[in-house]
PDB file of N, CA, C, O and CB in Angstrom:
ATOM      1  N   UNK A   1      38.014  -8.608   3.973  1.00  0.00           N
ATOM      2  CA  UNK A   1      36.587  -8.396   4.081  1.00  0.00           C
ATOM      3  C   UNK A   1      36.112  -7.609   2.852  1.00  0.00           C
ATOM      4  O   UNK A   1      36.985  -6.959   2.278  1.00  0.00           O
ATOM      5  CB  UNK A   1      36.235  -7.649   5.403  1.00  0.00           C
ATOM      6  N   UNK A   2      34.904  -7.567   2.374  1.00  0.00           N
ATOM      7  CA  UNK A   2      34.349  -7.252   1.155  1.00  0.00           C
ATOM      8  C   UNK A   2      33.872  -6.294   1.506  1.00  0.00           C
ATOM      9  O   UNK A   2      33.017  -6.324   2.391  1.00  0.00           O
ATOM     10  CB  UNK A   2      33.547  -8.044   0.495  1.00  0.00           C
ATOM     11  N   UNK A   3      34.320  -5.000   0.855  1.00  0.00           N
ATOM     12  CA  UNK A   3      33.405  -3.542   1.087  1.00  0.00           C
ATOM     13  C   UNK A   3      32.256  -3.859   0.310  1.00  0.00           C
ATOM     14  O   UNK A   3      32.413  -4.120  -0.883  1.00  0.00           O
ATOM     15  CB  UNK A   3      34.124  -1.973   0.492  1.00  0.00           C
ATOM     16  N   UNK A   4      30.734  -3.876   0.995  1.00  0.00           N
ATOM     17  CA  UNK A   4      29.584  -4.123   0.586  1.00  0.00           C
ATOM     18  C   UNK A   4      29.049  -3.108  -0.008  1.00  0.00           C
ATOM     19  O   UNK A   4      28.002  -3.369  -0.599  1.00  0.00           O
ATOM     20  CB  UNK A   4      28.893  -4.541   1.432  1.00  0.00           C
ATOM     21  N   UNK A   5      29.660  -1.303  -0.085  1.00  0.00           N
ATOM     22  CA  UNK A   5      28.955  -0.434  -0.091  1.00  0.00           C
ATOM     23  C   UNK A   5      29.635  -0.135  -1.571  1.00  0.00           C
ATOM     24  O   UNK A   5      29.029   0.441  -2.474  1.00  0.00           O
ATOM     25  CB  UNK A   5      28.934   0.508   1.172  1.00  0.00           C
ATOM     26  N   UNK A   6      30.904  -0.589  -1.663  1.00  0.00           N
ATOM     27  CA  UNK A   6      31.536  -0.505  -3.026  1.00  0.00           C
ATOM     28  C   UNK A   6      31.182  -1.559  -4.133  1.00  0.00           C
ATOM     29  O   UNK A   6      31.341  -1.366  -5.339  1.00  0.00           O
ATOM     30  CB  UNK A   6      32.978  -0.577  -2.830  1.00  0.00           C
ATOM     31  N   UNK A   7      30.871  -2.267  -3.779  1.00  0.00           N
ATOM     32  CA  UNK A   7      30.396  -3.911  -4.492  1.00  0.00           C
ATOM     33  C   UNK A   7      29.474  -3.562  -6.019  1.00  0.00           C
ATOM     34  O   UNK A   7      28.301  -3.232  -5.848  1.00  0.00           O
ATOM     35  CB  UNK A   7      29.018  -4.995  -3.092  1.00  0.00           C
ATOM     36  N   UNK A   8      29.744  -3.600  -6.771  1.00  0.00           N
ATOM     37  CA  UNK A   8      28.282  -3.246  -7.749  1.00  0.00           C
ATOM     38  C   UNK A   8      28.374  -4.900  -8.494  1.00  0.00           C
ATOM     39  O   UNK A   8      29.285  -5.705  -8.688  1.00  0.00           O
ATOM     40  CB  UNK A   8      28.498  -1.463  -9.293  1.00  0.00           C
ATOM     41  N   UNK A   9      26.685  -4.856  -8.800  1.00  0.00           N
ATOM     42  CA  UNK A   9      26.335  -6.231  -9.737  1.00  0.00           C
ATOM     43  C   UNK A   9      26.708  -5.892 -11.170  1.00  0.00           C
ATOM     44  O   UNK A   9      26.822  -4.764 -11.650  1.00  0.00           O
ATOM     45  CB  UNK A   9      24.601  -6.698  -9.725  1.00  0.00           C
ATOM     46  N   UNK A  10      26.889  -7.126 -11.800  1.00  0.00           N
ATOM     47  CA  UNK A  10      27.381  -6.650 -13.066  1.00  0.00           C
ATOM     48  C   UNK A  10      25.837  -6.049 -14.276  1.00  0.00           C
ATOM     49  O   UNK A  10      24.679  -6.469 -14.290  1.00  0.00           O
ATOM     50  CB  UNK A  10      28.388  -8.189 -13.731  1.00  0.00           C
ATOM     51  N   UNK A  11      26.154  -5.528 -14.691  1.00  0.00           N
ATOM     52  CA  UNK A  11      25.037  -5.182 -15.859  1.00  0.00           C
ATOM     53  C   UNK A  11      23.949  -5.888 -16.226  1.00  0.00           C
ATOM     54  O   UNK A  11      22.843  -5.348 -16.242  1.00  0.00           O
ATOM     55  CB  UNK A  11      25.546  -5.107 -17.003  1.00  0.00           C
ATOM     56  N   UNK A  12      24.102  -6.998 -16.519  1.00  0.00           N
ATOM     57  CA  UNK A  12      23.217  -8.096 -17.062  1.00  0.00           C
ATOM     58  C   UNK A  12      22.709  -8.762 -15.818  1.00  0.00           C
ATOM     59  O   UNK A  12      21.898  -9.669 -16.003  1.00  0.00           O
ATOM     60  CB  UNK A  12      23.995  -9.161 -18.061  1.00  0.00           C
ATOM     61  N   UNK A  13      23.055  -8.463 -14.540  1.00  0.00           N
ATOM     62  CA  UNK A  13      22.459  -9.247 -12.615  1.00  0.00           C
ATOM     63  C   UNK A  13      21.347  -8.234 -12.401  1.00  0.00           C
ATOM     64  O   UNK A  13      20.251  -8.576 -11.956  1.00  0.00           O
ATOM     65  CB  UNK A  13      23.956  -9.066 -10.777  1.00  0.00           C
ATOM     66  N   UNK A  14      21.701  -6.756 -12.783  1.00  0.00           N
ATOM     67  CA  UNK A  14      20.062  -5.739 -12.651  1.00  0.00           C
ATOM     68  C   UNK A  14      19.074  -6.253 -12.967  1.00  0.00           C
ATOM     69  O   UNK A  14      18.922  -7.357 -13.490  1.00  0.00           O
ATOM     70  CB  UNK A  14      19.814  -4.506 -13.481  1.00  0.00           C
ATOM     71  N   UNK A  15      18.136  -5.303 -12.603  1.00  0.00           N
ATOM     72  CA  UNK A  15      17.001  -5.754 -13.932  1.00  0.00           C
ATOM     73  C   UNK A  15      15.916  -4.054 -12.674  1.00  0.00           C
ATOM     74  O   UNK A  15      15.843  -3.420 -11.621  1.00  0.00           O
ATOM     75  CB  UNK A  15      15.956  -8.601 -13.957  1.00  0.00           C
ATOM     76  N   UNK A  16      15.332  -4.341 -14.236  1.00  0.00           N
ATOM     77  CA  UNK A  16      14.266  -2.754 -13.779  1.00  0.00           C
ATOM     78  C   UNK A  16      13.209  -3.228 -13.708  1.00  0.00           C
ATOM     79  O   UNK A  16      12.917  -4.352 -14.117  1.00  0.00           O
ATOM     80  CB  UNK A  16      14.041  -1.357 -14.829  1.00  0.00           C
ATOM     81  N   UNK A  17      12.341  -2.304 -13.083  1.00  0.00           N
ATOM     82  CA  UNK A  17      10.660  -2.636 -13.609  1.00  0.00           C
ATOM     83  C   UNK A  17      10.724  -2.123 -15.175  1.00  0.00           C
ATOM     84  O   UNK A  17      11.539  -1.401 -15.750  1.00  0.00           O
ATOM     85  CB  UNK A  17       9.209  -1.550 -12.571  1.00  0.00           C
ATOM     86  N   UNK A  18       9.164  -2.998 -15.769  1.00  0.00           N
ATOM     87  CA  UNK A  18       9.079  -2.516 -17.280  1.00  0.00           C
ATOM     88  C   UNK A  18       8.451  -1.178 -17.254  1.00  0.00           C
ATOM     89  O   UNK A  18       7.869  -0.821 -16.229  1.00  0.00           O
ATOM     90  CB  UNK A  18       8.186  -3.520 -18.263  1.00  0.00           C
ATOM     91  N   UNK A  19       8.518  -0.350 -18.362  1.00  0.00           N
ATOM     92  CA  UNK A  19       7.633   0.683 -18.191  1.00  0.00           C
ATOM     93  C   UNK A  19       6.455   0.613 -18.313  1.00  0.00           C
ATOM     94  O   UNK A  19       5.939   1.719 -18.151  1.00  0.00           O
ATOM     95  CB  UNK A  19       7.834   1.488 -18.773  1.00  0.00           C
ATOM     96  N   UNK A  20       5.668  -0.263 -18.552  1.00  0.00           N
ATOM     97  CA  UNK A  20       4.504  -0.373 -18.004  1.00  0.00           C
ATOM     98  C   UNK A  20       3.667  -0.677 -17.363  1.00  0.00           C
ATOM     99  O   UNK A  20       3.600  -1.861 -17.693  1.00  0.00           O
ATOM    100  CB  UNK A  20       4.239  -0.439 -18.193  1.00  0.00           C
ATOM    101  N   UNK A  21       2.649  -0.495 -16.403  1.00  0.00           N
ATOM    102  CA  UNK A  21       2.365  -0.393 -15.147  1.00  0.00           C
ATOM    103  C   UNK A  21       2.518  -1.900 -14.536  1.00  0.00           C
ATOM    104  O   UNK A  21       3.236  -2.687 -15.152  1.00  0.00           O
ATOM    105  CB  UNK A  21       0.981   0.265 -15.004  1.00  0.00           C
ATOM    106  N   UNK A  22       1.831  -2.339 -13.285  1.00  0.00           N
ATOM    107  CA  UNK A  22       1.632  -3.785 -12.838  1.00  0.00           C
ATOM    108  C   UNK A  22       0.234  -3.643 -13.417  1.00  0.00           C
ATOM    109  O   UNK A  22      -0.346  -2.586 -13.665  1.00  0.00           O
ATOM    110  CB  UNK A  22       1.823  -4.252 -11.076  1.00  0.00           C
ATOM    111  N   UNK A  23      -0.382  -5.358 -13.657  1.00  0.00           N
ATOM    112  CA  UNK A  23      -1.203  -5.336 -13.902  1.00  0.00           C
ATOM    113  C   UNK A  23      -2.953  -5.444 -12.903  1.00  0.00           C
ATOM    114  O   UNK A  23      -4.158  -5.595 -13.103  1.00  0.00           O
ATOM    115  CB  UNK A  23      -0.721  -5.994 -14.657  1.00  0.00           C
ATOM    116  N   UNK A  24      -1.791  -5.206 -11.623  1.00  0.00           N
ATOM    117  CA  UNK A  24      -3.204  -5.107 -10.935  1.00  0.00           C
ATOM    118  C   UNK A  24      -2.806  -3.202 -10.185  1.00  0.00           C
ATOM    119  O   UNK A  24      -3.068  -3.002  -8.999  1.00  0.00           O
ATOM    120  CB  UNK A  24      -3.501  -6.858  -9.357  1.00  0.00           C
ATOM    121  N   UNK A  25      -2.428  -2.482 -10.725  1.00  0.00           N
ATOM    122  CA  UNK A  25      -2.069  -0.807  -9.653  1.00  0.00           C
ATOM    123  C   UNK A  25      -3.335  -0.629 -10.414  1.00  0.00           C
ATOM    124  O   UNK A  25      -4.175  -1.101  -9.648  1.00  0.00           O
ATOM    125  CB  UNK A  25      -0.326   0.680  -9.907  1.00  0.00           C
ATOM    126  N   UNK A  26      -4.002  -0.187 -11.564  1.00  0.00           N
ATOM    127  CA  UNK A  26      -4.808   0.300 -11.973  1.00  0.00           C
ATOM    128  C   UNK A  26      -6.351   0.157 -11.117  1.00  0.00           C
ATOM    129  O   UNK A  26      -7.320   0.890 -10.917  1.00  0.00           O
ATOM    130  CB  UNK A  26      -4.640  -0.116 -13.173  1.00  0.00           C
ATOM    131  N   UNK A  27      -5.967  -1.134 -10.786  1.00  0.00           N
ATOM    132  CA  UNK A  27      -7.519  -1.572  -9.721  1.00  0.00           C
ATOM    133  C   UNK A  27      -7.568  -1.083  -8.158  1.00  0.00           C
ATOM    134  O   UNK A  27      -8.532  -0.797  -7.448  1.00  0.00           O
ATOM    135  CB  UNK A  27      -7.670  -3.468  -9.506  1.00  0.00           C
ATOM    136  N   UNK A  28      -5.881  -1.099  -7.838  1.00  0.00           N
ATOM    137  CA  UNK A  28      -5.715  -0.349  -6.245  1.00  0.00           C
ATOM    138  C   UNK A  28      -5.815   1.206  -6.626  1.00  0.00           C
ATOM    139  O   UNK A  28      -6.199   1.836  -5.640  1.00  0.00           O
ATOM    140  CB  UNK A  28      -3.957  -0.708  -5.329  1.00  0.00           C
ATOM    141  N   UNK A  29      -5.643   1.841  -7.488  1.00  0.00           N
ATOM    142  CA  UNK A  29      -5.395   3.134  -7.900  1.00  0.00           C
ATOM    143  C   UNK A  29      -7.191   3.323  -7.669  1.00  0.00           C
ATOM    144  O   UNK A  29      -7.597   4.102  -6.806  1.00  0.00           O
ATOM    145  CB  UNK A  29      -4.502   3.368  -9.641  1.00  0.00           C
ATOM    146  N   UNK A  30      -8.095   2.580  -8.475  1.00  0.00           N
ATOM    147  CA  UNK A  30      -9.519   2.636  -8.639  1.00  0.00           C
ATOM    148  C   UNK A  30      -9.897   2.392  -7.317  1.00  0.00           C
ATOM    149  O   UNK A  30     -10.480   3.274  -6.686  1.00  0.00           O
ATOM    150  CB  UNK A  30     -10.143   1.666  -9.663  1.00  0.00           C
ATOM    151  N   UNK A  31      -9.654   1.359  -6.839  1.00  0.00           N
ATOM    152  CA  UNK A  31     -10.086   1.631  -5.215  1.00  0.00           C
ATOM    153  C   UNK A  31     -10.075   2.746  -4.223  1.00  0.00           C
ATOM    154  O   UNK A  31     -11.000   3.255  -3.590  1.00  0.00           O
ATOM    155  CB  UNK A  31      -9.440   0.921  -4.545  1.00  0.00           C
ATOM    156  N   UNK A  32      -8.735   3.010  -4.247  1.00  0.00           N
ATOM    157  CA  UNK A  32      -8.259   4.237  -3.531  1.00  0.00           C
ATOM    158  C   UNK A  32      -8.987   5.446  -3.660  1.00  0.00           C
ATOM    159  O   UNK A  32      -9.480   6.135  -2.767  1.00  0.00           O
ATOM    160  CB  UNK A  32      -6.999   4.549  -3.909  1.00  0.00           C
ATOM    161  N   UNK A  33      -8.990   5.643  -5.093  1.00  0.00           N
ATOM    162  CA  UNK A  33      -9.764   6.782  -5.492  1.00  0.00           C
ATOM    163  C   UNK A  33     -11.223   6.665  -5.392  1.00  0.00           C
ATOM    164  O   UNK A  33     -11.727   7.778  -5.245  1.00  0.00           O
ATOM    165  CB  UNK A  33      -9.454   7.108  -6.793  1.00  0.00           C
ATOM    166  N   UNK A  34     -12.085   5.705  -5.421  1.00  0.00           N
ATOM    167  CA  UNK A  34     -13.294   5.376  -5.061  1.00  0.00           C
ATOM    168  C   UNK A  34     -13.575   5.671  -3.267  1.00  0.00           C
ATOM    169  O   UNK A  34     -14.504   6.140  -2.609  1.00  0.00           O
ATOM    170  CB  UNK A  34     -13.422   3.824  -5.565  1.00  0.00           C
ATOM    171  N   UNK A  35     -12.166   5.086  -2.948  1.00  0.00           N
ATOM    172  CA  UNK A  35     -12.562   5.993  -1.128  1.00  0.00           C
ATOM    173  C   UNK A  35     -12.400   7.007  -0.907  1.00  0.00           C
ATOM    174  O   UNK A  35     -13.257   7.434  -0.133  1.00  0.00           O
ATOM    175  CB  UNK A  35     -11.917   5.738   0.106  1.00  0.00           C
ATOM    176  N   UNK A  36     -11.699   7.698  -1.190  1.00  0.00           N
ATOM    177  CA  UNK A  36     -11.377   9.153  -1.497  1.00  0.00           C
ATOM    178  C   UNK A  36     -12.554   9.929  -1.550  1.00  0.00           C
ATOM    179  O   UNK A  36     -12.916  10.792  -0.750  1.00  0.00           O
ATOM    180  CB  UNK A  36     -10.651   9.340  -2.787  1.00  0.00           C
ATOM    181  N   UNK A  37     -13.117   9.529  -2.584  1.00  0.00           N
ATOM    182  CA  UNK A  37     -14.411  10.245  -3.122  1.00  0.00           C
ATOM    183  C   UNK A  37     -15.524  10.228  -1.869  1.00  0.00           C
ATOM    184  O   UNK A  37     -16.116  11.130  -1.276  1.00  0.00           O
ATOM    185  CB  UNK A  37     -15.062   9.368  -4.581  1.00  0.00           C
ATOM    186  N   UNK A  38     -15.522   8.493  -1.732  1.00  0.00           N
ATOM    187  CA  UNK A  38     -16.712   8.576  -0.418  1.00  0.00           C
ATOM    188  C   UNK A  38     -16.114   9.217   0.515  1.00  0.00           C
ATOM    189  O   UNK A  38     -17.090   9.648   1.129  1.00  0.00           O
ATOM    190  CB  UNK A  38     -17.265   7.173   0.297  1.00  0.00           C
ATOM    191  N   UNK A  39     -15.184   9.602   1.083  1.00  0.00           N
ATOM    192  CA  UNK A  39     -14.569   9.852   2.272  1.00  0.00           C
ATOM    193  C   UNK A  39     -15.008  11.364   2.067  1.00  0.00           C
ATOM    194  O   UNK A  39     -15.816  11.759   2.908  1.00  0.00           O
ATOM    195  CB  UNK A  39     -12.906   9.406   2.452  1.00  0.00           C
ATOM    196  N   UNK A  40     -14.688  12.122   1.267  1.00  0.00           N
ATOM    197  CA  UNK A  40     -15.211  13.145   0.927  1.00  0.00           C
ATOM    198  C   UNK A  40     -16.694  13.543   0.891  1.00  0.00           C
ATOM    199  O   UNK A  40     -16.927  14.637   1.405  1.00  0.00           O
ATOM    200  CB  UNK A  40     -14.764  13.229  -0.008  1.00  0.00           C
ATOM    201  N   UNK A  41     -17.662  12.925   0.424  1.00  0.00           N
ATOM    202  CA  UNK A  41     -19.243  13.303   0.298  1.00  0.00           C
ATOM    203  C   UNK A  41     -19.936  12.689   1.701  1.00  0.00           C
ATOM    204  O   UNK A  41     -20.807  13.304   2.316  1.00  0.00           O
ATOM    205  CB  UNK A  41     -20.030  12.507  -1.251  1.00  0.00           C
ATOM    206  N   UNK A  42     -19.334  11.184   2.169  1.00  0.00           N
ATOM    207  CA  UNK A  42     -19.417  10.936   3.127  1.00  0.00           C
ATOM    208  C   UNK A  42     -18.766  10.742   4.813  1.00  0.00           C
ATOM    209  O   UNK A  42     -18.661   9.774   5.567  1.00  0.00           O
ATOM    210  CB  UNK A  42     -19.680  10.454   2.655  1.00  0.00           C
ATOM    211  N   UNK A  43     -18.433  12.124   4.911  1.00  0.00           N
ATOM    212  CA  UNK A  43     -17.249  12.298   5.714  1.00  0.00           C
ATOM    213  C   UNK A  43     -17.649  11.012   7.061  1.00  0.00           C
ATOM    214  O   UNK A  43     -16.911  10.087   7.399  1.00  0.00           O
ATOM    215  CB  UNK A  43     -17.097  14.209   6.288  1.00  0.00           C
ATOM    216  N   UNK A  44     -19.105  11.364   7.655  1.00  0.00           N
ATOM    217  CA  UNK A  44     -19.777  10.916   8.725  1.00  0.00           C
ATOM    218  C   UNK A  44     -19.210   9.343   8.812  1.00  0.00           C
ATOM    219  O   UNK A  44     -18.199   8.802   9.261  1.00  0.00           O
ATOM    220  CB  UNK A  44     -21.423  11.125   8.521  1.00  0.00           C
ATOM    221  N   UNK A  45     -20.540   8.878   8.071  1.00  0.00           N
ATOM    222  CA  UNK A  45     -20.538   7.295   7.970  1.00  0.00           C
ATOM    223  C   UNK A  45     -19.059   6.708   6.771  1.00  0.00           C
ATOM    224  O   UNK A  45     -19.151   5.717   6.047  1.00  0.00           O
ATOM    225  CB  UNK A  45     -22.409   6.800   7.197  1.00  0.00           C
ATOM    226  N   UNK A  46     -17.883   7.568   6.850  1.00  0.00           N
ATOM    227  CA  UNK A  46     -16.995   6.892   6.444  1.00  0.00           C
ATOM    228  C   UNK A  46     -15.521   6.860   7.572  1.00  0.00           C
ATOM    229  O   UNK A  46     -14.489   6.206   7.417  1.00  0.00           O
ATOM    230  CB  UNK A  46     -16.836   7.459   5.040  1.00  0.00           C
ATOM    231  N   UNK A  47     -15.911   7.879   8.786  1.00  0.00           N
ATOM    232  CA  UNK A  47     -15.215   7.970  10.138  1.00  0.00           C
ATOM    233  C   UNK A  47     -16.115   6.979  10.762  1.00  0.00           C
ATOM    234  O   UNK A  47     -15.515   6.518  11.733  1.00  0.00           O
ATOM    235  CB  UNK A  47     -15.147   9.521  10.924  1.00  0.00           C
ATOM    236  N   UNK A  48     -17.274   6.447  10.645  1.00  0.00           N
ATOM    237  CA  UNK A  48     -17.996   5.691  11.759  1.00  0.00           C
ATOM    238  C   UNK A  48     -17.075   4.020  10.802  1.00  0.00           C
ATOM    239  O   UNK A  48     -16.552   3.160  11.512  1.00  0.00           O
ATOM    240  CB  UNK A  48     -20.412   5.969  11.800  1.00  0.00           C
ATOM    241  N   UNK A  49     -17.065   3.931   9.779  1.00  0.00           N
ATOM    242  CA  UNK A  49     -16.684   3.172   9.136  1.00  0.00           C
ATOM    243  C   UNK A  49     -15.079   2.422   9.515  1.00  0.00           C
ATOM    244  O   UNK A  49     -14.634   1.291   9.709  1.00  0.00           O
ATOM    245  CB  UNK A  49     -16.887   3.832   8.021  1.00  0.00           C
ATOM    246  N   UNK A  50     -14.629   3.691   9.480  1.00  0.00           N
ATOM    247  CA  UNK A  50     -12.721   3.494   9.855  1.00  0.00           C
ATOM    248  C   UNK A  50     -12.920   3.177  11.309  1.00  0.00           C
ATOM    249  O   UNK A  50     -12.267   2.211  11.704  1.00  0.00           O
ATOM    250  CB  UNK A  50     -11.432   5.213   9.657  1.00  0.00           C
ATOM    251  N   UNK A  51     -13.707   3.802  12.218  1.00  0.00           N
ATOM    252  CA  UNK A  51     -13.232   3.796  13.537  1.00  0.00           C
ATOM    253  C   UNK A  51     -13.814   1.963  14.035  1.00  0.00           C
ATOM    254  O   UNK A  51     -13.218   1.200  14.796  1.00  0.00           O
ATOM    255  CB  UNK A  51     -14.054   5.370  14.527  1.00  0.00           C
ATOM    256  N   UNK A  52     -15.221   1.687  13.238  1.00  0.00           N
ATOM    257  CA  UNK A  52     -15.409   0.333  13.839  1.00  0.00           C
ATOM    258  C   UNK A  52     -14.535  -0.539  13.016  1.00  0.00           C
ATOM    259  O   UNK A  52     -14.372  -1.641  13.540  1.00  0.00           O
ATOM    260  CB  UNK A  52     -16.944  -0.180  13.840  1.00  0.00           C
ATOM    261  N   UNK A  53     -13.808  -0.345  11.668  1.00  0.00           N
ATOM    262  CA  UNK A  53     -12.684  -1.708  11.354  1.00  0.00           C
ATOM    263  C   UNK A  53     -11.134  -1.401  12.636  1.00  0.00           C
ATOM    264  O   UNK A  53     -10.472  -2.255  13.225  1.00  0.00           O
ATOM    265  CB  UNK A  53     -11.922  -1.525   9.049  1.00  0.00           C
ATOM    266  N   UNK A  54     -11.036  -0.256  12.671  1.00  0.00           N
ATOM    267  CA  UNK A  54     -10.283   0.259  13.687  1.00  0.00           C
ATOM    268  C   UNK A  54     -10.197  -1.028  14.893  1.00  0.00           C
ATOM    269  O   UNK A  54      -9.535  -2.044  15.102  1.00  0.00           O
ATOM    270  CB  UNK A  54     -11.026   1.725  14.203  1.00  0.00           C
ATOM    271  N   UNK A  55     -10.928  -0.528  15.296  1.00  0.00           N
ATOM    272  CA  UNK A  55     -11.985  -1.231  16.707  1.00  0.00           C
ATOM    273  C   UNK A  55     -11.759  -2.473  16.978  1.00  0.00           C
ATOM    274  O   UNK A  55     -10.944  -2.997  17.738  1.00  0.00           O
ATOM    275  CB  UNK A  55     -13.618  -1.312  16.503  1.00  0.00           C
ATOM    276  N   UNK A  56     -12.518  -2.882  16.321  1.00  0.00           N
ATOM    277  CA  UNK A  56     -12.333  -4.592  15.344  1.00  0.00           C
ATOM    278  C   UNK A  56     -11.395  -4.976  15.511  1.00  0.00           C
ATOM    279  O   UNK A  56     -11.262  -5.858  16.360  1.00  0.00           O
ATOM    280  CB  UNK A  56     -12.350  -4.804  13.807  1.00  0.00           C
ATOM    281  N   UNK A  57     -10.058  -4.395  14.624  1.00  0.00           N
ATOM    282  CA  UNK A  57      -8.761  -5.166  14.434  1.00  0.00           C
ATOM    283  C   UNK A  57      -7.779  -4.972  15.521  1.00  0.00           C
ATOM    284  O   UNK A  57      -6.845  -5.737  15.762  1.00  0.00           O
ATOM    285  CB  UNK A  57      -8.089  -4.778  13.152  1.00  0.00           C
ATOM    286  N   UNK A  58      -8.156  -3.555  16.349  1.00  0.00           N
ATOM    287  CA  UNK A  58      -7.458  -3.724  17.747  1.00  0.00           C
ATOM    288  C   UNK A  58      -7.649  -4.848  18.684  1.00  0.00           C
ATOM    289  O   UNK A  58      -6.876  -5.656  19.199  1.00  0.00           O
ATOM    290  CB  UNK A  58      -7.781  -2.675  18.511  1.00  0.00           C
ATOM    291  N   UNK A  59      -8.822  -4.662  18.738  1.00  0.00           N
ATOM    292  CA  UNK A  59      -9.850  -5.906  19.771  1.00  0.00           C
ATOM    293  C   UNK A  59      -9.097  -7.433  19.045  1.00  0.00           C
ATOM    294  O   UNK A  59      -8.744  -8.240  19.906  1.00  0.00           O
ATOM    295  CB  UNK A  59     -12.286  -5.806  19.288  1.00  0.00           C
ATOM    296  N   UNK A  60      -8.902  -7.759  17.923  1.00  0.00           N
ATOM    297  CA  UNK A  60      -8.745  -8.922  17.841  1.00  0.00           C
ATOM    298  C   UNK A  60      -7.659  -9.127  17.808  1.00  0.00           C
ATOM    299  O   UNK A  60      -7.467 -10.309  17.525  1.00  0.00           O
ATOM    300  CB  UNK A  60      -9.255  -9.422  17.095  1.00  0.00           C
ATOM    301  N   UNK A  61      -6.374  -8.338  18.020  1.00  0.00           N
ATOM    302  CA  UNK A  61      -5.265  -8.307  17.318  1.00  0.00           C
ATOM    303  C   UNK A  61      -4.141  -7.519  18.765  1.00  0.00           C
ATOM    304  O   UNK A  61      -3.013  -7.028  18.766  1.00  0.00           O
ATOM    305  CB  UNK A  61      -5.590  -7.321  15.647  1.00  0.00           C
ATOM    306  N   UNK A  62      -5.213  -7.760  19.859  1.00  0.00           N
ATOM    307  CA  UNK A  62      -4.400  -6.914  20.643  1.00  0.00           C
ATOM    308  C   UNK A  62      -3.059  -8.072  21.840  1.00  0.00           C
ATOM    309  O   UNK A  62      -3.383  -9.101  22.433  1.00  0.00           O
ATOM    310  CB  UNK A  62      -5.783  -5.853  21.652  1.00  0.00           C
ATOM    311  N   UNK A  63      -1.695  -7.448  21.841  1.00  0.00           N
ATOM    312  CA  UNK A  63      -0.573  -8.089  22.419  1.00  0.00           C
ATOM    313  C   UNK A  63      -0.813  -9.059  23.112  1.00  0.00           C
ATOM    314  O   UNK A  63      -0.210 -10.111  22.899  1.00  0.00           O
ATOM    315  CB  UNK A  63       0.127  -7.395  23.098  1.00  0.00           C
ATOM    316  N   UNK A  64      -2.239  -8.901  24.635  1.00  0.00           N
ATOM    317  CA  UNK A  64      -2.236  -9.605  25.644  1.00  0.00           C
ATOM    318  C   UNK A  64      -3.447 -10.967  25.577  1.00  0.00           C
ATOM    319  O   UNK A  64      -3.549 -11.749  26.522  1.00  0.00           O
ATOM    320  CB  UNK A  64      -2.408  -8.556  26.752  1.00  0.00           C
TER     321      UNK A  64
END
């Protein structure tokens, strides 16, 4: 049997990410941080916001 935990790929089977970013994180990064911000100035209507997609996706999405 093959010890799986000892096993390594050879050198050239790796591979890394490049060092530079994906070309779409910069736009989820901008999003994120764009809610952030509202979530912050608009605490109110951005909990009325979460709780009806909340709502929503329970209701449509629920087991039974």
């Amino acid at each position: 049997m093959v010890d799986v935990a000892r096993t390594r790929f050879p050198d050239n089977m790796s591979r890394s990410l490049p060092s530079e970013s994906l070309p779409w994180e910069s736009a989820a990064t901008e999003v994120v941080d764009r809610l952030k911000k509202y979530a912050r100035d608009e605490p109110i209507a951005f909990g009325a916001w979460a709780f009806g997609i909340g709502f929503l996706l329970g209701w449509r999405l629920k087991p039974w």
